[in-house]
Every structure is written in C-alpha cells, then in structure tokens.
C-alpha positions in Angstrom: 94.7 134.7 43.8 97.3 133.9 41.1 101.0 134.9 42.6 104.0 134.2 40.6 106.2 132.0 42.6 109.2 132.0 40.3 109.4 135.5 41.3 108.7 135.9 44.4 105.5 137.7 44.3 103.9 137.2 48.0 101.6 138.8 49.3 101.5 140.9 52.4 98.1 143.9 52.2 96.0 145.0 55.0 93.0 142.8 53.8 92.7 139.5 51.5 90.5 137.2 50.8 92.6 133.8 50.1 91.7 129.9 49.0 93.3 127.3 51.3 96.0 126.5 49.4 97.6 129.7 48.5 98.3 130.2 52.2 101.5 129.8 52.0 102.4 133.1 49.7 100.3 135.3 52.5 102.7 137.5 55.0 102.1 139.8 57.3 99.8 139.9 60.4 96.4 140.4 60.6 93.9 141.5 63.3 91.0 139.1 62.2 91.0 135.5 60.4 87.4 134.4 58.7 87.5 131.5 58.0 84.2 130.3 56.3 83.0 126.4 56.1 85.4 125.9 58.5 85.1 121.8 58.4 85.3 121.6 54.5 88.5 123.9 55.3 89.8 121.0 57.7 89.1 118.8 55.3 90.7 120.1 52.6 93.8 120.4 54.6 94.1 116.8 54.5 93.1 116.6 50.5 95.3 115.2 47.8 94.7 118.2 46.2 96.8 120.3 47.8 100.3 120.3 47.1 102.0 120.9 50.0 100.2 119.7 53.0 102.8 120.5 55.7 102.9 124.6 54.5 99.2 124.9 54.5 98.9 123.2 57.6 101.5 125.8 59.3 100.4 129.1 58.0 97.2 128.5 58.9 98.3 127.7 62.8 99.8 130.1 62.7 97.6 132.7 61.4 94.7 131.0 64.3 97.8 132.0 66.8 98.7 135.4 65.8 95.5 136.4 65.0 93.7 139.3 67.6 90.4 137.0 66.6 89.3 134.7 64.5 85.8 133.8 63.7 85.1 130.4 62.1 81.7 129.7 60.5 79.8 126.7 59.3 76.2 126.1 58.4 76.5 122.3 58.8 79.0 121.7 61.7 77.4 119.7 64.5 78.0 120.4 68.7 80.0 117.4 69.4 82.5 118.4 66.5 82.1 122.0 67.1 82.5 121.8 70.7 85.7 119.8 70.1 87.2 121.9 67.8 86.8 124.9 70.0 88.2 122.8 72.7 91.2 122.3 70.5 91.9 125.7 69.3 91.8 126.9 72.6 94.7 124.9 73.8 96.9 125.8 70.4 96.0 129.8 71.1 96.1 129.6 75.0 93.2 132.1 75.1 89.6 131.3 75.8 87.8 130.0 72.7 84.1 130.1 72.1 81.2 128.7 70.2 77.9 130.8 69.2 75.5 128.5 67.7 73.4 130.4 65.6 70.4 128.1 64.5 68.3 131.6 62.5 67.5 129.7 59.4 66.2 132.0 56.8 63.0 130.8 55.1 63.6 130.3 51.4 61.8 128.6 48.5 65.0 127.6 47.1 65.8 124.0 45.8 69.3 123.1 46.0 70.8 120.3 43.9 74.3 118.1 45.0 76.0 116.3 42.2 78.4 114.1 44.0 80.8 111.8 42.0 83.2 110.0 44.4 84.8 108.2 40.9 88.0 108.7 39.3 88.4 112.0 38.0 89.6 109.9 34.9 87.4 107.3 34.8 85.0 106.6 32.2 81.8 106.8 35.0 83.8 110.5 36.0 83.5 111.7 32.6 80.0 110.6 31.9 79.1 112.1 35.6 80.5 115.6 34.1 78.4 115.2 31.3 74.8 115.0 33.2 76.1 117.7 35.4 77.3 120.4 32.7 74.0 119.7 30.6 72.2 120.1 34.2 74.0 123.5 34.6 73.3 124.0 30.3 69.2 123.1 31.4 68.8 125.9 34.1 70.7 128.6 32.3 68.4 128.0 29.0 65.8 128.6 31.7 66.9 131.8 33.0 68.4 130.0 36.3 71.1 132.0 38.0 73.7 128.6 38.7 76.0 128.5 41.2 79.3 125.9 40.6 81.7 125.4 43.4 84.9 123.6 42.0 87.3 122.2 44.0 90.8 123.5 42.1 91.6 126.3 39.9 92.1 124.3 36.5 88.3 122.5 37.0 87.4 126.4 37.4 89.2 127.2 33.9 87.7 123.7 32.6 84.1 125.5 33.5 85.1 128.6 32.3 86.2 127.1 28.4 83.1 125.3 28.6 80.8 128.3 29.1 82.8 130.8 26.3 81.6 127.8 24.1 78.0 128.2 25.5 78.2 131.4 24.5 78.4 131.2 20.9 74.8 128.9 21.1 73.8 131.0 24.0 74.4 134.8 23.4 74.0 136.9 26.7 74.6 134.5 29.2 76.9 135.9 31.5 79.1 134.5 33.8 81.8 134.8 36.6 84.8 132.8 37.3 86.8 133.0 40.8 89.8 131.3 41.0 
C-alpha cells in the first residue's frame, strides 16, 4: 500500500489488505480482522524496522477491540503460546476468545529452502549472504522454478525488483510480481 503522508492520503474502504506497518494510515471500522502468521506479526511489532512502534502497536489494539471478529492464523504457532495469546486477547476484548487447532497438513512433494542471515545488513558476510541467495533464486528460475521471496521492507522488495528487470535482459520471459 503506498499512501502519501504529506498529503494526507489515509485510507478508510470497506475491504484492505494492509502490511503491519502501514497501520497507522487505515480508518474506519471493520467487521472482520485477518491477521495471517500471527506470531511473525507480534514480532514484527517489536522490530527495528518499523518506524513507529507505539502507532502500530495502538491501531492494531484497537482494530482486535473494535473488530465484530478477528481470526488469527499460524502454521507454526505452538499450544502453550497459542493458548496464551488467546488468554490474552480475551482480557483486552472482554469477549470469549478461542483457539481451533487445525493440524490437516496437506501432502506435498514440495522442498522448501530458508536462507537465514542474522548479520549486518551492511556487513561484508551480509552482502556476500545476498549474493548466494540471489544466484540461488537466479539457479531455480533458469530451471523453470516458480520462486517465492518474502522480504522484510518495501525498499529490499524494490532492491529485488531492480535486480530481476536486469535478469531480464539475460533472461527474456521471465516474469515476475512485486508486492509492496
């Protein structure tokens, strides 16, 4: 979602889809709140990243409290941490929270690779890590791979997205989507 600030441009629509930190610009009320990988979305509340902690934090209280529902999903969160949370949201809504543990796992043949750097971002072992992990991304593409590349802010998004126009001139055809 890219608002203008300067002028004033917030949001308020009957249905959005929004990145944690561009919470702030959302107004209005809404009958349902997804939030998806809910614990990488607490997380990220407490990220360096994010440039105003204390706003973030707020409107998404209170869009939990004002909420008619709110359904919170994660793959990877575990019962003691689930349980809590739900415990916790409970008390901040006042209504009675629940947790649905869904264990369905979908049989796949699917390999999934995690490139983790926890350097730097301007570190010499940081840059070299980005390297191995665009030429990764460069490898599966050549071989007809459909890639999928989470990034953490908007500009490492554009950073990916300059990198794969100039793929393109070596690469004609490849296509490619960038959400920011």
């Amino acid at each position: 979602m890219d608002v203008d600030r300067e002028y004033g441009m917030y949001l308020d629509v009957p249905r959005l889809i929004v990145q944690l930190d561009s919470l702030p610009l959302v107004w209005g009320e809404f009958d349902i709140v997804v939030i998806d990988e809910v614990l990488s979305v607490i997380l990220h509340t407490h990220s360096n990243l994010i440039l105003n902690h204390t706003n973030v934090i707020r409107k998404l209280q209170y869009l939990i409290k004002s909420s008619r529902q709110v359904v919170m999903m994660d793959a990877n969160a575990d019962e003691f941490a689930s349980y809590n949370f739900v415990q916790t949201l409970e008390r901040l809504v006042g209504h009675p929270a629940y947790w649905i543990h869904n264990r369905f796992v979908r049989p796949c043949n699917r390999l999934a690779r995690v490139h983790i750097c926890n350097a730097d971002l301007n570190s010499s072992v940081a840059q070299s890590f980005k390297v191995s992990a665009l030429n990764q991304i460069k490898t599966l593409v050549e071989s007809g791979k459909r890639v999928y590349a989470p990034c953490s802010t908007a500009s490492h998004a554009s950073e990916l997205r300059e990198w794969l126009l100039s793929l393109q001139e070596s690469m004609p055809g490849i296509r490619f989507k960038v959400l920011t």
